[in-house]
Biopython code that builds the backbone (N, CA, C, O; Angstrom):
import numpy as np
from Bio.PDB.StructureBuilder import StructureBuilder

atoms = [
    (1, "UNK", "N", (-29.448, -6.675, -35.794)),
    (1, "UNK", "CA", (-29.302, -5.514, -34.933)),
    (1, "UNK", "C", (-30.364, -4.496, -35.314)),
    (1, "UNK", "O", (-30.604, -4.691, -36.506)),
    (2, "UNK", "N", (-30.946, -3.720, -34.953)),
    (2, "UNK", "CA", (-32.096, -3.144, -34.505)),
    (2, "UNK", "C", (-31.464, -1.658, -34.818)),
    (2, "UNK", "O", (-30.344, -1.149, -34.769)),
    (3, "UNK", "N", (-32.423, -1.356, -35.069)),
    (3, "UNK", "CA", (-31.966, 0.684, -35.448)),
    (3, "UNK", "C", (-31.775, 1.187, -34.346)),
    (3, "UNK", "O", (-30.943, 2.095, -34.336)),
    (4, "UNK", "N", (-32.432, 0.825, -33.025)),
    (4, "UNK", "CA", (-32.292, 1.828, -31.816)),
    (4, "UNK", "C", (-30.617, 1.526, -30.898)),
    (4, "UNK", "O", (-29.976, 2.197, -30.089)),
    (5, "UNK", "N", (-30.410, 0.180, -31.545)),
    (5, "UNK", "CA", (-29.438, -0.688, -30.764)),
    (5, "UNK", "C", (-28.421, -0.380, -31.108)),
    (5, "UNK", "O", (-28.247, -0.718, -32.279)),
    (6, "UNK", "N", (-27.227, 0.339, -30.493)),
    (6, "UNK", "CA", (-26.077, 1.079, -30.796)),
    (6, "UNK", "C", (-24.898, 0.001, -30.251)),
    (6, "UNK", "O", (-25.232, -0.415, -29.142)),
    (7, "UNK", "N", (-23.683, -0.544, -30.680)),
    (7, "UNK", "CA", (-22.948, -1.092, -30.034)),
    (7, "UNK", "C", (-21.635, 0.171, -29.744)),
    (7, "UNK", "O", (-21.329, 1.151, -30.422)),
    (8, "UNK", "N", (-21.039, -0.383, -28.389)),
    (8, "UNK", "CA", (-19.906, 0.811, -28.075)),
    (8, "UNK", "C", (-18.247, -0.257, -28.097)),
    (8, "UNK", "O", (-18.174, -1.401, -27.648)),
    (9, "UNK", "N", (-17.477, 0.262, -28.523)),
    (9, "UNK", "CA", (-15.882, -0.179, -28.250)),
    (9, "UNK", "C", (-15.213, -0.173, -27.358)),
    (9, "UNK", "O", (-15.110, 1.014, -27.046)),
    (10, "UNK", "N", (-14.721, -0.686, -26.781)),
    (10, "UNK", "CA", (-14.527, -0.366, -24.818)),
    (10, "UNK", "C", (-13.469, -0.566, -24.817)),
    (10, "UNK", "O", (-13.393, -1.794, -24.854)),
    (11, "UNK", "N", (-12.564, -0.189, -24.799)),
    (11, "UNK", "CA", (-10.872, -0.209, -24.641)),
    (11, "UNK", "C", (-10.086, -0.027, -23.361)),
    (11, "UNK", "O", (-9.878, 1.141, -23.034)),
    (12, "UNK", "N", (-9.592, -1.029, -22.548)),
    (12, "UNK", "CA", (-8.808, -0.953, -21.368)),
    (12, "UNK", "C", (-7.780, -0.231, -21.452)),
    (12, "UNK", "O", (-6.845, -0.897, -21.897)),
    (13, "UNK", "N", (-7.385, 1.271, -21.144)),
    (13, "UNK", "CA", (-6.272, 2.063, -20.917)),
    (13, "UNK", "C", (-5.430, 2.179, -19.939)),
    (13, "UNK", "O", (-4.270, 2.542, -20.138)),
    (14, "UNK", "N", (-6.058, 1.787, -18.358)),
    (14, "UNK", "CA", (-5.428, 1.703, -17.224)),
    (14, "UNK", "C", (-5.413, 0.391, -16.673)),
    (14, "UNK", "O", (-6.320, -0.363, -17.025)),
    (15, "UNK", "N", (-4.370, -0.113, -15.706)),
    (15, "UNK", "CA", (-4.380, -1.542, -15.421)),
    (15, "UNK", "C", (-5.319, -1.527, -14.480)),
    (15, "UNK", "O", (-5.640, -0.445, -13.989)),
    (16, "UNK", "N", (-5.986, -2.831, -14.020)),
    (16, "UNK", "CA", (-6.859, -2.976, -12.910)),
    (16, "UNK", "C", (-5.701, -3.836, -11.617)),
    (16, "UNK", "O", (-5.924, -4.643, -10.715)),
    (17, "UNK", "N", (-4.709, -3.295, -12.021)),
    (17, "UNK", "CA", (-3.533, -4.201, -10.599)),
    (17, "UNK", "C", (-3.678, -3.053, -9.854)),
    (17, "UNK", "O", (-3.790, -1.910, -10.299)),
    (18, "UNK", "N", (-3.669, -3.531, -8.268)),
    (18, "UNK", "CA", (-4.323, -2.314, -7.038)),
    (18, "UNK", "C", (-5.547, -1.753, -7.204)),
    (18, "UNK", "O", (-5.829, -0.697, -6.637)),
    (19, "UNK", "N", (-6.521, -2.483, -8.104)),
    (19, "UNK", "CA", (-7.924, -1.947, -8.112)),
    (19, "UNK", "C", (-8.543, -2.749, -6.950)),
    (19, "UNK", "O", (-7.861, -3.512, -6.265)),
    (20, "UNK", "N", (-9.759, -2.563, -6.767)),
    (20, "UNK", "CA", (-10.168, -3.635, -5.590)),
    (20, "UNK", "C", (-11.021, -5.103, -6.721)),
    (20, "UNK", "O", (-11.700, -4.759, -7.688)),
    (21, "UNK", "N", (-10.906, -6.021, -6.519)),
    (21, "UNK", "CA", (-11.308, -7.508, -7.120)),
    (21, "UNK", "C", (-12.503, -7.257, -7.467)),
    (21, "UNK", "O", (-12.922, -7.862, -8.453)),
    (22, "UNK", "N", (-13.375, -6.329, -6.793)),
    (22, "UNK", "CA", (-15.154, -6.028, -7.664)),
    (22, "UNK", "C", (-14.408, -5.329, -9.192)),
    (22, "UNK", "O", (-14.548, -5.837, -10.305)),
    (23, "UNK", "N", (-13.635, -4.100, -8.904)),
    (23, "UNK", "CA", (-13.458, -3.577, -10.359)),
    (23, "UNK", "C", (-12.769, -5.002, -11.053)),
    (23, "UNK", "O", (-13.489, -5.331, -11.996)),
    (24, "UNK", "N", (-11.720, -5.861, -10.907)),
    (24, "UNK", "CA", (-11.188, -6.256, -11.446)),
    (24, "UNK", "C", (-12.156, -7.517, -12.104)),
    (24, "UNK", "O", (-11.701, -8.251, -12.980)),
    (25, "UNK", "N", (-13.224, -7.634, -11.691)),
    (25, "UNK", "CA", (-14.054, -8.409, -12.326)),
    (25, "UNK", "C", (-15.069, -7.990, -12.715)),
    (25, "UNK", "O", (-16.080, -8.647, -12.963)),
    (26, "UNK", "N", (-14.858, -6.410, -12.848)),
    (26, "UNK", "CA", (-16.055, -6.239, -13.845)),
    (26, "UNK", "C", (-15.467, -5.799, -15.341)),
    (26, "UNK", "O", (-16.158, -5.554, -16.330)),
    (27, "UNK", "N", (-14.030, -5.763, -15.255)),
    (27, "UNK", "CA", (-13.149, -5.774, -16.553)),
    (27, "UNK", "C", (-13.014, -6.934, -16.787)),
    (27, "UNK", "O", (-12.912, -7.228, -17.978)),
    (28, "UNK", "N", (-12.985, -7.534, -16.236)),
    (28, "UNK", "CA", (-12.999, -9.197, -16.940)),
    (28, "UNK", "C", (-14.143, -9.419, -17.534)),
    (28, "UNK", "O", (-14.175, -9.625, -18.747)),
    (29, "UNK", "N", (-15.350, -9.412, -16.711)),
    (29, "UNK", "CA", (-16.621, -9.323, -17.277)),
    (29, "UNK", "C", (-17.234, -8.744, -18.629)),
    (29, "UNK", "O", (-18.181, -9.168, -19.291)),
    (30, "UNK", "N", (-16.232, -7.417, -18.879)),
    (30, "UNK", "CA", (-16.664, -6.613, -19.718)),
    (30, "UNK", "C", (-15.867, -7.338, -21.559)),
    (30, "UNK", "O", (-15.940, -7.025, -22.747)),
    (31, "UNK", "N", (-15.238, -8.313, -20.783)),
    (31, "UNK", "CA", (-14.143, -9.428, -22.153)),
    (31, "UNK", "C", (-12.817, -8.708, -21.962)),
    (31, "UNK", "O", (-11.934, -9.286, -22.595)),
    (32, "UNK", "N", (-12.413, -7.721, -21.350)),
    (32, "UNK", "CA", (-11.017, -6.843, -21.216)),
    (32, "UNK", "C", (-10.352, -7.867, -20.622)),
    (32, "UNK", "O", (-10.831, -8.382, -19.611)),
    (33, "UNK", "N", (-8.994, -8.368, -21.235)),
    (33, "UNK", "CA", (-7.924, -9.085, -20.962)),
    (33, "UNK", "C", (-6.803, -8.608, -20.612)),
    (33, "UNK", "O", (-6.302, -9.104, -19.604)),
    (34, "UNK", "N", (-6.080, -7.541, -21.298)),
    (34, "UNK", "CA", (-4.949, -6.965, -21.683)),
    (34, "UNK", "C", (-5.189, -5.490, -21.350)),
    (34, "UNK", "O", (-6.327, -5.025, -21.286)),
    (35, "UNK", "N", (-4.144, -4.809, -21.152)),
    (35, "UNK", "CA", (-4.028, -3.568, -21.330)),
    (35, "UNK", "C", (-4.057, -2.896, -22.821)),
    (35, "UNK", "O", (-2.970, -3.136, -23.346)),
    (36, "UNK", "N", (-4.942, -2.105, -23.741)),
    (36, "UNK", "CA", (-5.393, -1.477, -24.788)),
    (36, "UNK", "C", (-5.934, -2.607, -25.941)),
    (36, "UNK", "O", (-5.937, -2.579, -27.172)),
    (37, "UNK", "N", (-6.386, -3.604, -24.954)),
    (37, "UNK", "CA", (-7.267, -4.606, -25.439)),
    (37, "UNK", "C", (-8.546, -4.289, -25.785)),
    (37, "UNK", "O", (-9.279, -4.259, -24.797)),
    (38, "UNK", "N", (-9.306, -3.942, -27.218)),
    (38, "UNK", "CA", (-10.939, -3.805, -27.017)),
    (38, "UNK", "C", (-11.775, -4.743, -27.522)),
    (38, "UNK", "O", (-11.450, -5.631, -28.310)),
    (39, "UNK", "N", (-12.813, -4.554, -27.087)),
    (39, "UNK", "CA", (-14.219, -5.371, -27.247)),
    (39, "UNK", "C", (-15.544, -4.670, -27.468)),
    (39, "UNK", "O", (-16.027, -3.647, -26.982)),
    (40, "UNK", "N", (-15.958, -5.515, -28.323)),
    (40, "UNK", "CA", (-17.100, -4.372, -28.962)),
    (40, "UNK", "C", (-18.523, -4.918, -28.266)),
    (40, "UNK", "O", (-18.707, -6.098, -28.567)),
    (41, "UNK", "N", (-19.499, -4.404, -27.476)),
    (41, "UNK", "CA", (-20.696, -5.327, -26.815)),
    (41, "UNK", "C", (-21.881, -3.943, -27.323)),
    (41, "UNK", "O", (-21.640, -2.941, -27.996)),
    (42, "UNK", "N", (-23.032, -4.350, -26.758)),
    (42, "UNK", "CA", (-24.226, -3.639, -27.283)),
    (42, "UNK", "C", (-24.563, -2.938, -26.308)),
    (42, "UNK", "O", (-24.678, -3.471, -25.204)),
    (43, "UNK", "N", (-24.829, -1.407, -26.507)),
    (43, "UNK", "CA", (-25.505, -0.913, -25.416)),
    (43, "UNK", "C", (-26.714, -1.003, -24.614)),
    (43, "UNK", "O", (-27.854, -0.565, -24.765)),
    (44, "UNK", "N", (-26.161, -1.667, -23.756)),
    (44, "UNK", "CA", (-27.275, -2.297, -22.940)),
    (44, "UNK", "C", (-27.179, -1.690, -21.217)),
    (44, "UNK", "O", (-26.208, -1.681, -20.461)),
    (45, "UNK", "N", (-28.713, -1.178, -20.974)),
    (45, "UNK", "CA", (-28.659, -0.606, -19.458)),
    (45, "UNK", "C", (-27.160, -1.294, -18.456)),
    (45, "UNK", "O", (-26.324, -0.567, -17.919)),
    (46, "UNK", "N", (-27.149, -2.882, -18.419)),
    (46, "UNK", "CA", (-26.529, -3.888, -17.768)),
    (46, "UNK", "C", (-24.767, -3.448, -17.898)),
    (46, "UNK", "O", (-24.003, -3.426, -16.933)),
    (47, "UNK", "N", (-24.270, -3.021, -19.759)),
    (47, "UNK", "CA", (-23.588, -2.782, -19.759)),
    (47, "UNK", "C", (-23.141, -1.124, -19.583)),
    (47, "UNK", "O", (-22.310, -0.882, -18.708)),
    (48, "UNK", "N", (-23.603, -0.149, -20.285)),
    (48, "UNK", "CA", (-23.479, 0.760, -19.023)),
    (48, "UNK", "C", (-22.991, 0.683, -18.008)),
    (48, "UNK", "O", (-21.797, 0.949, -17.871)),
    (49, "UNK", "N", (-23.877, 0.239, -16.842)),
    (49, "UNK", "CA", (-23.894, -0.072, -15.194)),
    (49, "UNK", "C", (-22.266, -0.540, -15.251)),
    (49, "UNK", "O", (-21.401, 0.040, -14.596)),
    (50, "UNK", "N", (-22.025, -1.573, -16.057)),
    (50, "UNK", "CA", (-20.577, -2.357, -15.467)),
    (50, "UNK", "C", (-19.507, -0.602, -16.092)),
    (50, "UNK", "O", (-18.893, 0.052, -15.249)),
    (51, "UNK", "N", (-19.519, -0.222, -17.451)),
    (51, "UNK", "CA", (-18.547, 0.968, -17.948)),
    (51, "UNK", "C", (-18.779, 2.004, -16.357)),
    (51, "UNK", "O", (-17.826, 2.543, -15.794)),
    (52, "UNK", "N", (-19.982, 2.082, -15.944)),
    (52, "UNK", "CA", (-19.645, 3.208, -15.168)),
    (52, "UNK", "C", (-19.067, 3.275, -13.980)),
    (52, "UNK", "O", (-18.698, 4.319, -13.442)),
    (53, "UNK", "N", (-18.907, 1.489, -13.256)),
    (53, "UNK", "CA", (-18.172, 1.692, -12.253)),
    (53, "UNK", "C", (-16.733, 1.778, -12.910)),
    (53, "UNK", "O", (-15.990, 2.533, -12.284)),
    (54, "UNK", "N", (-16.366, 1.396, -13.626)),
    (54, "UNK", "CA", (-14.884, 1.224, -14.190)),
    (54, "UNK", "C", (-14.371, 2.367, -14.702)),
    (54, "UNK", "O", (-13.180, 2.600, -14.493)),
    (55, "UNK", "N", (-15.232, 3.367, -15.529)),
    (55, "UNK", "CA", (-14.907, 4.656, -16.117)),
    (55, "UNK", "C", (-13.811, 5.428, -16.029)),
    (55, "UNK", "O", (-13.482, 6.311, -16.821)),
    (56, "UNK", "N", (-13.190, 5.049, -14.955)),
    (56, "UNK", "CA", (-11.602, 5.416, -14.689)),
    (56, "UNK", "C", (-10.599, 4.799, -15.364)),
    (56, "UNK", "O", (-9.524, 5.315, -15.670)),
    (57, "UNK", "N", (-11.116, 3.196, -15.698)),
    (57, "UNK", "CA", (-9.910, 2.364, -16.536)),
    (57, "UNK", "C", (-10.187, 2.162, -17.906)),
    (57, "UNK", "O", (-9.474, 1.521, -18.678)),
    (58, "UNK", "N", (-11.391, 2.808, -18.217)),
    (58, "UNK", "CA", (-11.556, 2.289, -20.227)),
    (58, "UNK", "C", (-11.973, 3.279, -20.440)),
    (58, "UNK", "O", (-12.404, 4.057, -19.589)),
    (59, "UNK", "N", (-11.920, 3.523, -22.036)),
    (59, "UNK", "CA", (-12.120, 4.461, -22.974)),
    (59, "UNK", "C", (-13.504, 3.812, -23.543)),
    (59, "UNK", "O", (-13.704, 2.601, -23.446)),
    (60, "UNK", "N", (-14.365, 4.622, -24.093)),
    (60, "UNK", "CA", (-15.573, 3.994, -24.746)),
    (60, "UNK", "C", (-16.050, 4.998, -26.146)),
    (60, "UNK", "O", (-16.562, 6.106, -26.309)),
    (61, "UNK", "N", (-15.646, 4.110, -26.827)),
    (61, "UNK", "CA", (-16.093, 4.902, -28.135)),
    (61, "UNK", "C", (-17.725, 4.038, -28.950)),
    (61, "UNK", "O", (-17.921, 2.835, -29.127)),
    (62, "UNK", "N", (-18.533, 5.088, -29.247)),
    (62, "UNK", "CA", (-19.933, 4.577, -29.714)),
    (62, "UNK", "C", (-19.697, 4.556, -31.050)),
    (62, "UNK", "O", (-19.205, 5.547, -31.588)),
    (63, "UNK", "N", (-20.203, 2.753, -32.199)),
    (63, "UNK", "CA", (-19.773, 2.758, -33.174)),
    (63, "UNK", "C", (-20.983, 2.778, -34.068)),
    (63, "UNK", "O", (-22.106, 2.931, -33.587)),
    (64, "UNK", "N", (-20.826, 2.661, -35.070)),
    (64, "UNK", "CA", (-21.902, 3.084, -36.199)),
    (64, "UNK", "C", (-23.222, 4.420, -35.876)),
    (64, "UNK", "O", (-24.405, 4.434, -35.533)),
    (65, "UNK", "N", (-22.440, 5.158, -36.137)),
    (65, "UNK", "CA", (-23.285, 6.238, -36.454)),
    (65, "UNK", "C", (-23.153, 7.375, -37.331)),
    (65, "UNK", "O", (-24.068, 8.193, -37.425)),
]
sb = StructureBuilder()
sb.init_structure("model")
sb.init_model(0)
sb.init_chain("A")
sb.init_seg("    ")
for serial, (resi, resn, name, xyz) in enumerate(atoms, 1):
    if name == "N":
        sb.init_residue(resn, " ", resi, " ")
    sb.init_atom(name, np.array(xyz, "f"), 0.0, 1.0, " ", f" {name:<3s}", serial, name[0])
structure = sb.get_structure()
């Protein structure tokens, strides 16, 4: 891992049941299974893009710093 390369914790807080099937597969996408399920991925433009349509259903905490 790289000094500039930050990984973030992404924690599902809200359900994606009555979301529309794009959100619900971009929480799947993101490894979110469960409700207050997290997964740790690298900040990457790509991932961003997927946290910000969802930003309503996960929490995102930035780790090592």
């Amino acid at each position: 891992m790289s000094a500039e390369e930050s990984r973030l914790r992404i924690t599902l807080v809200r359900s994606p049941i009555g979301r529309q099937l794009r959100q619900k597969r971009t929480v799947r996408a993101l490894g979110l299974k469960r409700l207050n399920h997290s997964v740790e991925q690298r900040e990457t433009p790509e991932i961003m893009g997927m946290i910000d349509k969802v930003r309503h259903l996960v929490k995102v905490e930035r780790l090592g710093e």
